[in-house]
N, C-alpha and C positions, 0 to 999 in steps of 0.2 A: 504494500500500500504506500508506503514510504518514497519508495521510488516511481511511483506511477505520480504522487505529489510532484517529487524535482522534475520529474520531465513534465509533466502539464505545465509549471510554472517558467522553465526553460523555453520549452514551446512559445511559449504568451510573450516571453521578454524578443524571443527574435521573434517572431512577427508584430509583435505592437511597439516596442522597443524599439532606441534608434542604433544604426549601426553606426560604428566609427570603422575609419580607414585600415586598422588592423584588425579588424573581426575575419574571423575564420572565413565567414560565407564570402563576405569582401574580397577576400584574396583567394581564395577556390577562384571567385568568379575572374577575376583578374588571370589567373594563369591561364584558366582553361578558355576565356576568351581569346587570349593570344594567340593558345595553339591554333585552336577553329580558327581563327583568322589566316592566319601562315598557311595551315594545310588546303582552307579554299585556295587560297591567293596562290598556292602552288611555290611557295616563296620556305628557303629554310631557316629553320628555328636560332634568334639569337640566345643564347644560354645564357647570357649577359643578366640577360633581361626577368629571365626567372632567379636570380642567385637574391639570398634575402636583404642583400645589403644593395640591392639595384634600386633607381629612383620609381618606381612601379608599384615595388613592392615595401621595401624600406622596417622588416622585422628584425627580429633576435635570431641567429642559427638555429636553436635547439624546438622553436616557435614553427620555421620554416621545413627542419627537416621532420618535425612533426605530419605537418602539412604535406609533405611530399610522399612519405610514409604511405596516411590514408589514403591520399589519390592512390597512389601507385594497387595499395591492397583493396581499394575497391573497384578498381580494374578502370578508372578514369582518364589513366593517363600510362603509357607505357614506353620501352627504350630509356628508362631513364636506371643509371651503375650506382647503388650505393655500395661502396665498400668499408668493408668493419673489419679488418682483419685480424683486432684485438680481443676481438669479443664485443661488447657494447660499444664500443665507441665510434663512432662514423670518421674515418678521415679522407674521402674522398666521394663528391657523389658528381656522376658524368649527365649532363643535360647536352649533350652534344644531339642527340637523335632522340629527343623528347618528342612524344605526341598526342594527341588526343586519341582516345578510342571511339568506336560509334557510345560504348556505355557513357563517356566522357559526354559526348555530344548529345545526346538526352538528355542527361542532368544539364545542363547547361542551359538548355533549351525549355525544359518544362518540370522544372525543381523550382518551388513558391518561393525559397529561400533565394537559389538565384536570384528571377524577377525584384526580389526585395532589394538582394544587392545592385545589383543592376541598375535599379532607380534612386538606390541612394548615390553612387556611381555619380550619374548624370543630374541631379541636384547639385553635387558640390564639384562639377563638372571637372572630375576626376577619373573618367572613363579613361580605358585604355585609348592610346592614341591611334590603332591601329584599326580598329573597328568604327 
């Protein structure tokens, strides 16, 4: 019961709530807009541009490589090297042949949470430049 509480009320904060520029959905949308863009446009991927410390994105590593994590294990996004070869620690992760999946390109397209970022986005006309 407990937990069905924090998610109703998580729920209700990201869709009534407002987002800021480093909110999770914000930057899901920001990356995965890019790729859709780049792979329509037939155009290849700058890695620059996804790294947490780019003007785009502008988070913490451990924030970002979170974020790339879930994309990657929810099958949103794929080609993209992390390597851990210590065990936990990540010290190398390859965005050179990063992409979107079609799963990627759904959620992008008809995820409420998108749409939400997406218009926050364009309010504080913060959209990606590319789209």
């Amino acid at each position: 019961m407990e937990a069905q509480n924090i998610h109703k009320h998580f729920g209700a904060f990201l869709l009534g709530g407002n987002m800021a520029r480093d909110d999770y959905y914000v930057i899901v949308y920001n990356i995965l807009a890019y790729l859709y863009t780049q792979l329509k446009n037939g155009e290849k991927v700058n890695p620059d541009l996804l790294k947490a410390n780019s003007k785009y994105l502008n988070i913490n590593e451990t924030y970002w490589l979170y974020i790339l994590e879930h994309l990657l294990s929810s099958n949103y996004i794929e080609n993209v090297v992390i390597t851990k070869p210590w065990g936990n620690e990540t010290v190398f992760v390859d965005l050179d042949n990063c992409r979107i999946t079609p799963e990627g390109i759904d959620y992008l397209c008809n995820n409420n949470l998108m749409a939400k970022a997406k218009e926050f986005l364009k309010d504080v006309k913060a959209i990606v430049p590319f789209i």
